[in-house]
mmCIF entry with sequence, helices, sheets and N, C-alpha, C, O atoms, coordinates in Angstrom:
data_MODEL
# 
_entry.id   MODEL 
# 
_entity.id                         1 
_entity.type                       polymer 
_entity.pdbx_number_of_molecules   1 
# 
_entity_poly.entity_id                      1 
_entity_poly.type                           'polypeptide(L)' 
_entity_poly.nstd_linkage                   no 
_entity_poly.nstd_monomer                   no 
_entity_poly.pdbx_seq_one_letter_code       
;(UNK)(UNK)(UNK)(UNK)(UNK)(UNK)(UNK)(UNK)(UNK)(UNK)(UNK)(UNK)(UNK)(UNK)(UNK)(UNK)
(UNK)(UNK)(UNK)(UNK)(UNK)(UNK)(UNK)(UNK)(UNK)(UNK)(UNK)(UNK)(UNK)(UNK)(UNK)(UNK)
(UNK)(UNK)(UNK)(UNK)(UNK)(UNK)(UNK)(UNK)(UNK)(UNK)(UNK)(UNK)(UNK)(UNK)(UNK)(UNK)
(UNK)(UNK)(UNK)(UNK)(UNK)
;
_entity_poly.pdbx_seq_one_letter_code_can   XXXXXXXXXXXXXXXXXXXXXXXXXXXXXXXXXXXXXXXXXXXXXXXXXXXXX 
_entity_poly.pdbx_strand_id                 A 
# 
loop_
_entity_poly_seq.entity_id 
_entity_poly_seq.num 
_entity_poly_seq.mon_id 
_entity_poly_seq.hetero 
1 1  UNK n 
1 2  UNK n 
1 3  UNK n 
1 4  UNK n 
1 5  UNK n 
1 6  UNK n 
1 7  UNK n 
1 8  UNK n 
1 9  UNK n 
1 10 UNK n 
1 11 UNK n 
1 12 UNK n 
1 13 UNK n 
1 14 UNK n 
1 15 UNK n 
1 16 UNK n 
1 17 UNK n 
1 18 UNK n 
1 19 UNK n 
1 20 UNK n 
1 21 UNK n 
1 22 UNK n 
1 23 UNK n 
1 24 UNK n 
1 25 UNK n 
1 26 UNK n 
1 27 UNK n 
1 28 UNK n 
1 29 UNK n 
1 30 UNK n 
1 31 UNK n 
1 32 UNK n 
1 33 UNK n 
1 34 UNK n 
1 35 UNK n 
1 36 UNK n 
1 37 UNK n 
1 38 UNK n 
1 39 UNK n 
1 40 UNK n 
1 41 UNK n 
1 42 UNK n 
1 43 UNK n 
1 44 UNK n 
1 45 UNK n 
1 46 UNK n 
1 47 UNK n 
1 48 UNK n 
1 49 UNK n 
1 50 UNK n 
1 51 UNK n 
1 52 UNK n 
1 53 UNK n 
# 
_struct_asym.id          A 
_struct_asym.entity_id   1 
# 
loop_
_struct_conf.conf_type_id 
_struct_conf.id 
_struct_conf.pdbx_PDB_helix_id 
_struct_conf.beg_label_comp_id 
_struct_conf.beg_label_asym_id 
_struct_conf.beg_label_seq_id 
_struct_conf.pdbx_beg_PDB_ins_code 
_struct_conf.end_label_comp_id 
_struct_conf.end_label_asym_id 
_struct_conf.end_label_seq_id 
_struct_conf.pdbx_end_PDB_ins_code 
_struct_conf.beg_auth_comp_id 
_struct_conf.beg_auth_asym_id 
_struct_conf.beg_auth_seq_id 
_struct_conf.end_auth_comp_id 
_struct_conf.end_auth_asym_id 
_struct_conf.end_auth_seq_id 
_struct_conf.pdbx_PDB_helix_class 
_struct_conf.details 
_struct_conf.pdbx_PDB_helix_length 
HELX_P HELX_P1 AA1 UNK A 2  ? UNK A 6  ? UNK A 2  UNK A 6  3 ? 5  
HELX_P HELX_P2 AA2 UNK A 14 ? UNK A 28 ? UNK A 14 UNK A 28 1 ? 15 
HELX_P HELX_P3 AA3 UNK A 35 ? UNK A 37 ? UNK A 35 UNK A 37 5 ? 3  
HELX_P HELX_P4 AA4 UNK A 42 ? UNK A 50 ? UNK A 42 UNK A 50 1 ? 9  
# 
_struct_conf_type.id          HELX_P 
_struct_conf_type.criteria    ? 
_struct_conf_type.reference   ? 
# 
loop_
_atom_site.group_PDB 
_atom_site.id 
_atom_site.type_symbol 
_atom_site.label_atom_id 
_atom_site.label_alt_id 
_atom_site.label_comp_id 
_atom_site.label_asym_id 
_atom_site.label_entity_id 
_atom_site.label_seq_id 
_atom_site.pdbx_PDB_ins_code 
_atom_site.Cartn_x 
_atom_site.Cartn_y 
_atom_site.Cartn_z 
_atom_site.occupancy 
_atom_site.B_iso_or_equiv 
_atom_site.pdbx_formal_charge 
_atom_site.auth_seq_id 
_atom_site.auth_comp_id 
_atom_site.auth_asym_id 
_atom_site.auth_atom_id 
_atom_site.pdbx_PDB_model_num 
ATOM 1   N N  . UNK A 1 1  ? 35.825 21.171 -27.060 1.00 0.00 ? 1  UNK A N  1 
ATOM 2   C CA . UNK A 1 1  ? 35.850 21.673 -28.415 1.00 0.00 ? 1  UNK A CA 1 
ATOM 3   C C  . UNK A 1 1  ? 34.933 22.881 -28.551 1.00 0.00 ? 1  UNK A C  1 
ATOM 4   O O  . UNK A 1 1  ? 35.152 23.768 -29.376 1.00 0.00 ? 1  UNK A O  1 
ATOM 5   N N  . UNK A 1 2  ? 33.604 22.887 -27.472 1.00 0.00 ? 2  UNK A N  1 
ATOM 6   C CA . UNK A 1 2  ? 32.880 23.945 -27.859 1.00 0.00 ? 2  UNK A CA 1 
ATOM 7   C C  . UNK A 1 2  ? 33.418 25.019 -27.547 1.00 0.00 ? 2  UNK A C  1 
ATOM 8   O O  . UNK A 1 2  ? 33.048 25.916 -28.304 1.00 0.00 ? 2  UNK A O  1 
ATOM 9   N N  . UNK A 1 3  ? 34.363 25.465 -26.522 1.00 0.00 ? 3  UNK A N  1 
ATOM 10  C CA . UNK A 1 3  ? 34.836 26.027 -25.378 1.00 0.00 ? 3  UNK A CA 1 
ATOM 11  C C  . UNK A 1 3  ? 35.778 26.726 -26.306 1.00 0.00 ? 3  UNK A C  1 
ATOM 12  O O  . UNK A 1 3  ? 35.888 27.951 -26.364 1.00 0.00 ? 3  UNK A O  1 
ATOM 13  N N  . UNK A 1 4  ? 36.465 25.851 -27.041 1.00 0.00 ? 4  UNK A N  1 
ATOM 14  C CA . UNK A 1 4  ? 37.619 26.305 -27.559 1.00 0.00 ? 4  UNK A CA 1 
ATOM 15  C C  . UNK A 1 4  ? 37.896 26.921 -28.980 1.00 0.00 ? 4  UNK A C  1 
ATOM 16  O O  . UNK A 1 4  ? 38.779 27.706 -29.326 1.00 0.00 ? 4  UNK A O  1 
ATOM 17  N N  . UNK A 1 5  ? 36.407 26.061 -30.038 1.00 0.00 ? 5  UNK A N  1 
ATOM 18  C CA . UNK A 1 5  ? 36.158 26.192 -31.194 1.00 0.00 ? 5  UNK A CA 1 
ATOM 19  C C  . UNK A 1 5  ? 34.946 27.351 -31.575 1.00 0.00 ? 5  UNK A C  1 
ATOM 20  O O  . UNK A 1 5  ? 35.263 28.409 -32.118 1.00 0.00 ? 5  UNK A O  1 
ATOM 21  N N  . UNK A 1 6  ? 33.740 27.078 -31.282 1.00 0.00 ? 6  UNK A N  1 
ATOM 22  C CA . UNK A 1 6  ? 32.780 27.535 -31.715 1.00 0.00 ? 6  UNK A CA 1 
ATOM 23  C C  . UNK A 1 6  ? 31.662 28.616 -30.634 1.00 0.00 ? 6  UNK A C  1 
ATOM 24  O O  . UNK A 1 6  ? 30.713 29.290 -31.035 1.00 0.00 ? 6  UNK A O  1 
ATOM 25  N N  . UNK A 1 7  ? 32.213 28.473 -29.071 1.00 0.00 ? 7  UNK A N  1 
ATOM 26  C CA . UNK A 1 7  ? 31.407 29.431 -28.401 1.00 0.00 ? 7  UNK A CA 1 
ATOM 27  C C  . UNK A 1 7  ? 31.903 30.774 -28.247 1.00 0.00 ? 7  UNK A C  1 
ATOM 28  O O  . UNK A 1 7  ? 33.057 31.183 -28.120 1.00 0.00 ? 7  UNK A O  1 
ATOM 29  N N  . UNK A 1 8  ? 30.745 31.407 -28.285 1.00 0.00 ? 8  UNK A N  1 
ATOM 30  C CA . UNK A 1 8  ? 31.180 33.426 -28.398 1.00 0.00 ? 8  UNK A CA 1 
ATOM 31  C C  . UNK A 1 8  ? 31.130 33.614 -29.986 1.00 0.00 ? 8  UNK A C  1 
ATOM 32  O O  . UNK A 1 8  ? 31.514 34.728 -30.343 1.00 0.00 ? 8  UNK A O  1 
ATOM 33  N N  . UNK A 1 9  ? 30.679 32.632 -31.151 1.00 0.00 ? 9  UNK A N  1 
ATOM 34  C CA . UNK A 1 9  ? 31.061 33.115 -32.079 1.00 0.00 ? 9  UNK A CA 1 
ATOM 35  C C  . UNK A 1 9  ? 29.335 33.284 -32.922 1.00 0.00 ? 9  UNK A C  1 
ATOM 36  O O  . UNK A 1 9  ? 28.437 32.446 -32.839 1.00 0.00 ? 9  UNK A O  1 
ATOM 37  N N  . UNK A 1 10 ? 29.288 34.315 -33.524 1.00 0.00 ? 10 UNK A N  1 
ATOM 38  C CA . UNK A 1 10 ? 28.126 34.263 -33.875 1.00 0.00 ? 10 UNK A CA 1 
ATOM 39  C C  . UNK A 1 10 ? 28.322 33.580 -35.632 1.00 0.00 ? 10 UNK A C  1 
ATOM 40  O O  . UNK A 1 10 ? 29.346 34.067 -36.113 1.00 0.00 ? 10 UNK A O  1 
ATOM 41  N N  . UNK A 1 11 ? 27.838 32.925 -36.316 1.00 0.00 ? 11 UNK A N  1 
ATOM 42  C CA . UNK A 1 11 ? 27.933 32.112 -37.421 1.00 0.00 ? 11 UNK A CA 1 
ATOM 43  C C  . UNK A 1 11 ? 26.442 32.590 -38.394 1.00 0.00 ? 11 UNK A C  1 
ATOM 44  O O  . UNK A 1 11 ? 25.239 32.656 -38.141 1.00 0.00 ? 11 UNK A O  1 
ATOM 45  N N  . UNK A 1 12 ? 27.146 32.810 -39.382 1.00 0.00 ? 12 UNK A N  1 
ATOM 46  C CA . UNK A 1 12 ? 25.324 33.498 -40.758 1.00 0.00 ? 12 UNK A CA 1 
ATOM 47  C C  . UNK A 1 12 ? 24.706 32.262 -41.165 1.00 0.00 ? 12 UNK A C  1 
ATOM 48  O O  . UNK A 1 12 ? 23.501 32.199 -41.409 1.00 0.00 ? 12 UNK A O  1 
ATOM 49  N N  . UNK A 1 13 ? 25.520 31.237 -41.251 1.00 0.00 ? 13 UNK A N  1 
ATOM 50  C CA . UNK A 1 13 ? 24.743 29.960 -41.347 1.00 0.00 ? 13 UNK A CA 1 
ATOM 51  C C  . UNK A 1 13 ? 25.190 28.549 -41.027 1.00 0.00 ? 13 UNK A C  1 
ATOM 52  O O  . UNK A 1 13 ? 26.373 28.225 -40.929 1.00 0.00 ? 13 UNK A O  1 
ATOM 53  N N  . UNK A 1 14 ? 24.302 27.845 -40.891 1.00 0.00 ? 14 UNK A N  1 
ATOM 54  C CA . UNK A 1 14 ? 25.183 25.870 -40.555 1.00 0.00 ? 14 UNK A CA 1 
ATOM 55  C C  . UNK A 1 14 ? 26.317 25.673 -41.064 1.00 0.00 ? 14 UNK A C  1 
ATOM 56  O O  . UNK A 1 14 ? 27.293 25.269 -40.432 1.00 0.00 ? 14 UNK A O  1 
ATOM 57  N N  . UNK A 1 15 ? 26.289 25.998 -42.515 1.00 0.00 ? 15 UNK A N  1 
ATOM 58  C CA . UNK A 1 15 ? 27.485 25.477 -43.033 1.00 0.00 ? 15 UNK A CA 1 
ATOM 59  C C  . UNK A 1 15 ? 28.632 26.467 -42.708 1.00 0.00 ? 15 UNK A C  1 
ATOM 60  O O  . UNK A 1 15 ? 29.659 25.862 -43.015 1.00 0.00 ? 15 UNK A O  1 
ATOM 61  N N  . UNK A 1 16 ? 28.906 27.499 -42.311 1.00 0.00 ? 16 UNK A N  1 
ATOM 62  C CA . UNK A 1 16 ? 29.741 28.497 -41.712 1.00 0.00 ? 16 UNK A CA 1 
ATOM 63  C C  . UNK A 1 16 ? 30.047 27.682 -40.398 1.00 0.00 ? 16 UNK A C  1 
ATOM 64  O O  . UNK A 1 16 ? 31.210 27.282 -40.355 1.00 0.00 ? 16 UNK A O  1 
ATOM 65  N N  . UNK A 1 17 ? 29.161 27.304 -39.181 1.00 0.00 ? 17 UNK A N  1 
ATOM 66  C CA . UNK A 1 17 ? 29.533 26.252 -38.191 1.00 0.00 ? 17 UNK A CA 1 
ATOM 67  C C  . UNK A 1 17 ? 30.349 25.017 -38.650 1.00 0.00 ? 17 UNK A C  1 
ATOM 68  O O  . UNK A 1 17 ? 31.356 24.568 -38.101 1.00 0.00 ? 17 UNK A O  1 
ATOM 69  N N  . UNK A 1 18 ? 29.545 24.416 -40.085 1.00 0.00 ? 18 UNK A N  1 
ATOM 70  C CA . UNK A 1 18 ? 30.570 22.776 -40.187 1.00 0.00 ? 18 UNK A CA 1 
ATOM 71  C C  . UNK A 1 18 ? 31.483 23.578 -40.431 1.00 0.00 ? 18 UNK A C  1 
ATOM 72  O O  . UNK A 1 18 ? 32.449 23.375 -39.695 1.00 0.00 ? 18 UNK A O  1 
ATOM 73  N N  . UNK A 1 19 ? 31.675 24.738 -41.416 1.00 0.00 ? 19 UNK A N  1 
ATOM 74  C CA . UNK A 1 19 ? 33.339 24.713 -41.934 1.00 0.00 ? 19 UNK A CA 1 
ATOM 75  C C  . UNK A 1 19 ? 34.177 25.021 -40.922 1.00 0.00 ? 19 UNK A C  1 
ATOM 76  O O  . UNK A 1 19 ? 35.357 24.768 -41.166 1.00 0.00 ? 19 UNK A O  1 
ATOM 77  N N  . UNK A 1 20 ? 33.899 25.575 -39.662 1.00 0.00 ? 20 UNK A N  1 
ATOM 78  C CA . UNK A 1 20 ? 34.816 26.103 -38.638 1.00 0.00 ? 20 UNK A CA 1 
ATOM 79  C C  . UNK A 1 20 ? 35.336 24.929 -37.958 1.00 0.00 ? 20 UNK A C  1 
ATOM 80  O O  . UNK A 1 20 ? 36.432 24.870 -37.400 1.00 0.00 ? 20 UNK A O  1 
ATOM 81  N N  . UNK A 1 21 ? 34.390 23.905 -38.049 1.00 0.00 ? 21 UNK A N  1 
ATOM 82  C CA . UNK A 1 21 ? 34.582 22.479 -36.865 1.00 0.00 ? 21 UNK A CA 1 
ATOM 83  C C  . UNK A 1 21 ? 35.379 21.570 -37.321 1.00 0.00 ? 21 UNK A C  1 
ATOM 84  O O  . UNK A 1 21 ? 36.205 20.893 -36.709 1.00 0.00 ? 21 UNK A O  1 
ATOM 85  N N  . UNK A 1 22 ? 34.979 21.581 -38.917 1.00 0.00 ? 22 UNK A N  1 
ATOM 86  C CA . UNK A 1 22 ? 35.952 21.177 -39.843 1.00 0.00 ? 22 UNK A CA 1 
ATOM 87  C C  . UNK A 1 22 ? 37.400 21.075 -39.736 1.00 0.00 ? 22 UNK A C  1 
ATOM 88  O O  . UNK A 1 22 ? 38.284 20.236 -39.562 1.00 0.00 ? 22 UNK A O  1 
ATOM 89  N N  . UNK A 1 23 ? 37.186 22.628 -39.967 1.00 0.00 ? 23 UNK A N  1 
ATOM 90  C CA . UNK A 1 23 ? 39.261 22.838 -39.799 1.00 0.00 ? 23 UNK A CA 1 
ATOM 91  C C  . UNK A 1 23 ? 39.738 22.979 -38.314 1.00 0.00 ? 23 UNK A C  1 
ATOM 92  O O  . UNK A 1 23 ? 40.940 23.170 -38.132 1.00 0.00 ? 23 UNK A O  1 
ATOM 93  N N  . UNK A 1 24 ? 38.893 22.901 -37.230 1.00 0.00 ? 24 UNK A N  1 
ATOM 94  C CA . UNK A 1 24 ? 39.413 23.071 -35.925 1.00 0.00 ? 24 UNK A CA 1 
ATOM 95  C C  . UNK A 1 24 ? 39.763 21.111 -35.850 1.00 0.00 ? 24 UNK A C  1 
ATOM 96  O O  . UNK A 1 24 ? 40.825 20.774 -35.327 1.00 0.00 ? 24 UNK A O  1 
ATOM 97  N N  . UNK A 1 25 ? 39.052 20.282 -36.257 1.00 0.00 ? 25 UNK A N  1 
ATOM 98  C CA . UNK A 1 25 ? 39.111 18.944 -36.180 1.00 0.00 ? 25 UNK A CA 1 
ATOM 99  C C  . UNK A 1 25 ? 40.718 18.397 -36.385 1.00 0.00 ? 25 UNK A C  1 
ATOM 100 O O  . UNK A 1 25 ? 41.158 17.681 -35.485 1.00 0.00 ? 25 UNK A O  1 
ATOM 101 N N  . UNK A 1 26 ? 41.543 18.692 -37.462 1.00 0.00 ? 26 UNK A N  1 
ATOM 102 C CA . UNK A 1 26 ? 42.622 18.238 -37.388 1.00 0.00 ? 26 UNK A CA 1 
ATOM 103 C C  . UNK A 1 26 ? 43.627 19.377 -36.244 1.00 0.00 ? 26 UNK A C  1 
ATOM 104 O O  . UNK A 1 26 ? 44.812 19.231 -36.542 1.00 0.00 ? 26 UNK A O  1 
ATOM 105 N N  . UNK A 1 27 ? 43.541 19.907 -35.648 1.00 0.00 ? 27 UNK A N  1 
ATOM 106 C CA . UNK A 1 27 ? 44.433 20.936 -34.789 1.00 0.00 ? 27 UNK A CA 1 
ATOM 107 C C  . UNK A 1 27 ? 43.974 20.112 -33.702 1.00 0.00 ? 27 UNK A C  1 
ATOM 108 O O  . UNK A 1 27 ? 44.926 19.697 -33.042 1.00 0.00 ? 27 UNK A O  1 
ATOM 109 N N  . UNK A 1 28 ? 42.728 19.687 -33.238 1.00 0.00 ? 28 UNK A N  1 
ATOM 110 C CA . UNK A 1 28 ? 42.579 18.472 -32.288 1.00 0.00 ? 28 UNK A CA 1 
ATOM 111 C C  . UNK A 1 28 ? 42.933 17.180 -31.964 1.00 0.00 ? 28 UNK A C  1 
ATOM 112 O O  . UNK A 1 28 ? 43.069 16.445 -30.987 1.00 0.00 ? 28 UNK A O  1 
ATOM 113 N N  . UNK A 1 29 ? 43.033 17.191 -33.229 1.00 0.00 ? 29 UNK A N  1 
ATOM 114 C CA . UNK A 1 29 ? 43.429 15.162 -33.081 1.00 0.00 ? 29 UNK A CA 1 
ATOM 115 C C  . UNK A 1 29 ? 45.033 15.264 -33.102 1.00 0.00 ? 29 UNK A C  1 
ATOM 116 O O  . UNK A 1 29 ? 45.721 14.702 -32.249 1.00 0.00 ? 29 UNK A O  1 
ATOM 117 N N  . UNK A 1 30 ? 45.634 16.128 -34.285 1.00 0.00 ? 30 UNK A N  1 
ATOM 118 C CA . UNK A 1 30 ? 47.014 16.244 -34.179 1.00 0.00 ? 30 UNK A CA 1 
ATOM 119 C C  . UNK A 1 30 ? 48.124 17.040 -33.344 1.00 0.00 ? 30 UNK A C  1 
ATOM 120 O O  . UNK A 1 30 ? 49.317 16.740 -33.322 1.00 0.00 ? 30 UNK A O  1 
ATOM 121 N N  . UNK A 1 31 ? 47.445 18.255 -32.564 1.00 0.00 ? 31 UNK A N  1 
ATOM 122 C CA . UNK A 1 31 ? 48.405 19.411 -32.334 1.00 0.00 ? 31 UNK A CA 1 
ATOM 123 C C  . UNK A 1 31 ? 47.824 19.220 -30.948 1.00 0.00 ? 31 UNK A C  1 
ATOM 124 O O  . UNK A 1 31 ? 48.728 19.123 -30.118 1.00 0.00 ? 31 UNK A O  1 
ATOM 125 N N  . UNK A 1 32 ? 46.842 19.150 -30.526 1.00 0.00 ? 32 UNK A N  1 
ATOM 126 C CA . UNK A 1 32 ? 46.517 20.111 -29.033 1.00 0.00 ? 32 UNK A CA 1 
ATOM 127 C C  . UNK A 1 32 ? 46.787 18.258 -27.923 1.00 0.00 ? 32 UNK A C  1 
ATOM 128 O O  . UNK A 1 32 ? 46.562 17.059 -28.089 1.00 0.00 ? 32 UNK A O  1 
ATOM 129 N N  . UNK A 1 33 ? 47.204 18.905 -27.179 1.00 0.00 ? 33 UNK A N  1 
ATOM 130 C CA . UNK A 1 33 ? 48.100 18.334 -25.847 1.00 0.00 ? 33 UNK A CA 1 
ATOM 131 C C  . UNK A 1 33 ? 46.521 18.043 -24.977 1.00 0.00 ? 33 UNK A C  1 
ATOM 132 O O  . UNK A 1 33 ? 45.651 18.802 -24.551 1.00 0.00 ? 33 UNK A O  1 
ATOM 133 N N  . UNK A 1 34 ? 46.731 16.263 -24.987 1.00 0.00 ? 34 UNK A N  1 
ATOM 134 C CA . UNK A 1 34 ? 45.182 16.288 -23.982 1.00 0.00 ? 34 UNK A CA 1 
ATOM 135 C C  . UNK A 1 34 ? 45.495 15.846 -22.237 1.00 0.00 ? 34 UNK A C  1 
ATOM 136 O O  . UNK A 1 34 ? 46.156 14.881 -21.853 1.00 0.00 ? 34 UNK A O  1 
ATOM 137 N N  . UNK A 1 35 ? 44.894 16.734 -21.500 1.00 0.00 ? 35 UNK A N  1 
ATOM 138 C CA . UNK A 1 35 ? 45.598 16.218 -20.121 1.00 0.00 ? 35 UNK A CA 1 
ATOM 139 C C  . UNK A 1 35 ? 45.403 14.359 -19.671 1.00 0.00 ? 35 UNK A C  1 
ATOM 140 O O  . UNK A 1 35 ? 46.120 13.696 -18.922 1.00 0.00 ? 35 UNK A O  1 
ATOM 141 N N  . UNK A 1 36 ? 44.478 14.033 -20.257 1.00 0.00 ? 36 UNK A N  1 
ATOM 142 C CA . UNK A 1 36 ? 43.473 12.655 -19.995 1.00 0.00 ? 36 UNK A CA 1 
ATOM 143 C C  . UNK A 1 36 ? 44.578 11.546 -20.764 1.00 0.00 ? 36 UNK A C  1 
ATOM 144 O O  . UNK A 1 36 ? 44.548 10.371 -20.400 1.00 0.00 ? 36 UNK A O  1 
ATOM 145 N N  . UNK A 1 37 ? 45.486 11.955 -21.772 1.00 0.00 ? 37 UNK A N  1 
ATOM 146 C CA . UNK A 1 37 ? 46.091 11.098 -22.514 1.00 0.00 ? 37 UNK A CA 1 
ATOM 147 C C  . UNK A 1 37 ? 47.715 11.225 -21.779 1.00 0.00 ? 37 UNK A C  1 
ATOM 148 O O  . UNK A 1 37 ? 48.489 10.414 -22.288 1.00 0.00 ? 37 UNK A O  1 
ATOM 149 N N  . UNK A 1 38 ? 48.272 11.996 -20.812 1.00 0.00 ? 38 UNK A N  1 
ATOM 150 C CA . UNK A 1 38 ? 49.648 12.459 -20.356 1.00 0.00 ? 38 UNK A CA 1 
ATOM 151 C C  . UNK A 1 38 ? 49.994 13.226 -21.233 1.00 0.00 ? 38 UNK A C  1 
ATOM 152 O O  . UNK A 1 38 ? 51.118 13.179 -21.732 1.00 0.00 ? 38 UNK A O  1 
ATOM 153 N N  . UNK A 1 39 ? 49.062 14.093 -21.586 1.00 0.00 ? 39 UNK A N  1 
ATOM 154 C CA . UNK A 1 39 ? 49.444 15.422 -22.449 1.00 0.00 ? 39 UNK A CA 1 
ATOM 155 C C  . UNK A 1 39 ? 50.197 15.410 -23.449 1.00 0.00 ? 39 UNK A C  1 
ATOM 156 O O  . UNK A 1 39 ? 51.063 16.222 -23.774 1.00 0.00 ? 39 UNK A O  1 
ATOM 157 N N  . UNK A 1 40 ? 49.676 13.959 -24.216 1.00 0.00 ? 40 UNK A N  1 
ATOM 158 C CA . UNK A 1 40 ? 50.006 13.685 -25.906 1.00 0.00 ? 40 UNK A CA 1 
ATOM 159 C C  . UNK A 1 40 ? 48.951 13.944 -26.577 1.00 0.00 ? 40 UNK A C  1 
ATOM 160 O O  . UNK A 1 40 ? 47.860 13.959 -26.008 1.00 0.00 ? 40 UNK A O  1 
ATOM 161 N N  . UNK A 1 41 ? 49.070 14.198 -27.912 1.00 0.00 ? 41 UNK A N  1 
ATOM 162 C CA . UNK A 1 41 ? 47.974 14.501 -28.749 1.00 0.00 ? 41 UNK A CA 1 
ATOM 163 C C  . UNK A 1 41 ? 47.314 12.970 -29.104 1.00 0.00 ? 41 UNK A C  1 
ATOM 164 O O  . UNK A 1 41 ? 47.958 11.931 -28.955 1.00 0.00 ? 41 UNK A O  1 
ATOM 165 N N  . UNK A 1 42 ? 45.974 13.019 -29.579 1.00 0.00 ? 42 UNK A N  1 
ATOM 166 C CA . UNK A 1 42 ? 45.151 11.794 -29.532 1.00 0.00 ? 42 UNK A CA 1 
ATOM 167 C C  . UNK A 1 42 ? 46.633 10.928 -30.711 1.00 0.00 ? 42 UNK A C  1 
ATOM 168 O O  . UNK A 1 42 ? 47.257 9.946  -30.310 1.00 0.00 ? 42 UNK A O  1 
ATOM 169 N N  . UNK A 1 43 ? 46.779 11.297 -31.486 1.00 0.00 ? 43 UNK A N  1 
ATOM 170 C CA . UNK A 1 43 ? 47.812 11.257 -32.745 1.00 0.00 ? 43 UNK A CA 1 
ATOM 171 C C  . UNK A 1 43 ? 48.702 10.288 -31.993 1.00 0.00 ? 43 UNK A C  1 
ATOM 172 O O  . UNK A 1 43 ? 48.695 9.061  -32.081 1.00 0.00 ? 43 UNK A O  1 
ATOM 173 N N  . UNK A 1 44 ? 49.720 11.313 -30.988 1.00 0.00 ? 44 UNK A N  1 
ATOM 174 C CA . UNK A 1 44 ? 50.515 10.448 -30.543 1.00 0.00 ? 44 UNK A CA 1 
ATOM 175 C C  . UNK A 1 44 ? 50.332 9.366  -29.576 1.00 0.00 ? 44 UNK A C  1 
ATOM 176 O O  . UNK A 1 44 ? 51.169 8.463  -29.560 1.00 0.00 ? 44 UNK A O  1 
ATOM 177 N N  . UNK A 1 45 ? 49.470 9.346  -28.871 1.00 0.00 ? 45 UNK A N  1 
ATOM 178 C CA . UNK A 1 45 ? 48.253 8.512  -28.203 1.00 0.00 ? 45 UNK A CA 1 
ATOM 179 C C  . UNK A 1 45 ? 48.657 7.268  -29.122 1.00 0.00 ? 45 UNK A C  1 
ATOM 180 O O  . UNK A 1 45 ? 49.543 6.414  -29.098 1.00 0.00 ? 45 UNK A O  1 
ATOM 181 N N  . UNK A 1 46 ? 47.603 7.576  -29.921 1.00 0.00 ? 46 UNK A N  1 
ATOM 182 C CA . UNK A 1 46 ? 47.078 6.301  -30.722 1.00 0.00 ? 46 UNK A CA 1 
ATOM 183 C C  . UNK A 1 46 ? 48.462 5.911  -30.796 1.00 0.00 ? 46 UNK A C  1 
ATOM 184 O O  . UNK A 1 46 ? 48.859 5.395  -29.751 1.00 0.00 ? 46 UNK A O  1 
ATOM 185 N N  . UNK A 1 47 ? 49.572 6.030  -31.994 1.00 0.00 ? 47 UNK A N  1 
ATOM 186 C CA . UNK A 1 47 ? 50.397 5.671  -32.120 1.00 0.00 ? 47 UNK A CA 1 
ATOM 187 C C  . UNK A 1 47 ? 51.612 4.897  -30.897 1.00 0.00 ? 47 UNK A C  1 
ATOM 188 O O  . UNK A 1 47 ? 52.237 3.863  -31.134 1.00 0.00 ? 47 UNK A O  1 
ATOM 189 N N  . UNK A 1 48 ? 51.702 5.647  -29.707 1.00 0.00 ? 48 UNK A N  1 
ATOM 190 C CA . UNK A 1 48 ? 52.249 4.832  -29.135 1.00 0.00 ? 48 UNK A CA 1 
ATOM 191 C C  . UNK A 1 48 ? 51.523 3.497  -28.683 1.00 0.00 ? 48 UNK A C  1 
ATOM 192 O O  . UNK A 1 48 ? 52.151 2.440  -28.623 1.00 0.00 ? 48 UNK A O  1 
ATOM 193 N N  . UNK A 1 49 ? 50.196 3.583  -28.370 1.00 0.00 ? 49 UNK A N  1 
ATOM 194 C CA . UNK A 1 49 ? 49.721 2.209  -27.473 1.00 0.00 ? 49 UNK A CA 1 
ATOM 195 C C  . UNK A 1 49 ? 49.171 1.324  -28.899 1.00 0.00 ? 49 UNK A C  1 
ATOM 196 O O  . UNK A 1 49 ? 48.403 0.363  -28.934 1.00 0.00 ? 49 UNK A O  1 
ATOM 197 N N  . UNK A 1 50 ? 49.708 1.869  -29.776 1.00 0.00 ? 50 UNK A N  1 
ATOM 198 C CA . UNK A 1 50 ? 49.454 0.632  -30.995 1.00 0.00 ? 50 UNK A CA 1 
ATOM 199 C C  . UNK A 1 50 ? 50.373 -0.315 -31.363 1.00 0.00 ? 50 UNK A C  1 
ATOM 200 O O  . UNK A 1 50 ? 50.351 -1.441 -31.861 1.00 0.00 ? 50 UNK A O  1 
ATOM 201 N N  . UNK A 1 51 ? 51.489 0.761  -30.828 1.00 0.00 ? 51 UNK A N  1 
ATOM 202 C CA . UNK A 1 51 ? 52.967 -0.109 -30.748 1.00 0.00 ? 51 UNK A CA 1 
ATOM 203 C C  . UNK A 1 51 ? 53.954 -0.738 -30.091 1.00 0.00 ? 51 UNK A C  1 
ATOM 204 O O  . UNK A 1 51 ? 55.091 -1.167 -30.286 1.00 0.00 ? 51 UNK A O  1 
ATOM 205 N N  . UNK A 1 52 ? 52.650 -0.598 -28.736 1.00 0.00 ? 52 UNK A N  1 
ATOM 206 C CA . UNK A 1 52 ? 53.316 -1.091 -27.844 1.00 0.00 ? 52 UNK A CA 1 
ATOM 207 C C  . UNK A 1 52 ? 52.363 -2.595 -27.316 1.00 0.00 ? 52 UNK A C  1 
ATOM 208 O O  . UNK A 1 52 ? 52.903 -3.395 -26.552 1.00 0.00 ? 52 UNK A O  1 
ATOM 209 N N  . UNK A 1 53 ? 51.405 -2.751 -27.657 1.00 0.00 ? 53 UNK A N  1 
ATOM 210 C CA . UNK A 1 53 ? 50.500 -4.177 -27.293 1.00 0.00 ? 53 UNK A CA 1 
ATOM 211 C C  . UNK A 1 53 ? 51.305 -5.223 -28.114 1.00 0.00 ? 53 UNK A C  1 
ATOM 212 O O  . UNK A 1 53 ? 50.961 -6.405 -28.113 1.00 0.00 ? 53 UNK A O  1 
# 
């Protein structure tokens, strides 16, 4: 997330950092493809092995 969200970026204050992490947070959990999960989003993750136990 740092890699992808918040490094190289210079920020005027904390709350300029939360708000960026903020809105990068749902593009993470819902959109971005994780190699560790077979390159489903945590989203679809969760959802399949909830429905499948």
């Amino acid at each position: 997330m740092k890699s992808e969200c918040i490094h190289d970026i210079t920020f005027s204050d904390p709350e300029a950092v939360a708000r960026k992490v903020r809105s990068y947070i749902p593009f993470y959990n819902n959109k971005r493809k994780h190699s560790a999960l077979g390159y489903m989003t945590p989203l679809e993750y969760e959802h399949k092995t909830a429905y499948t136990q």
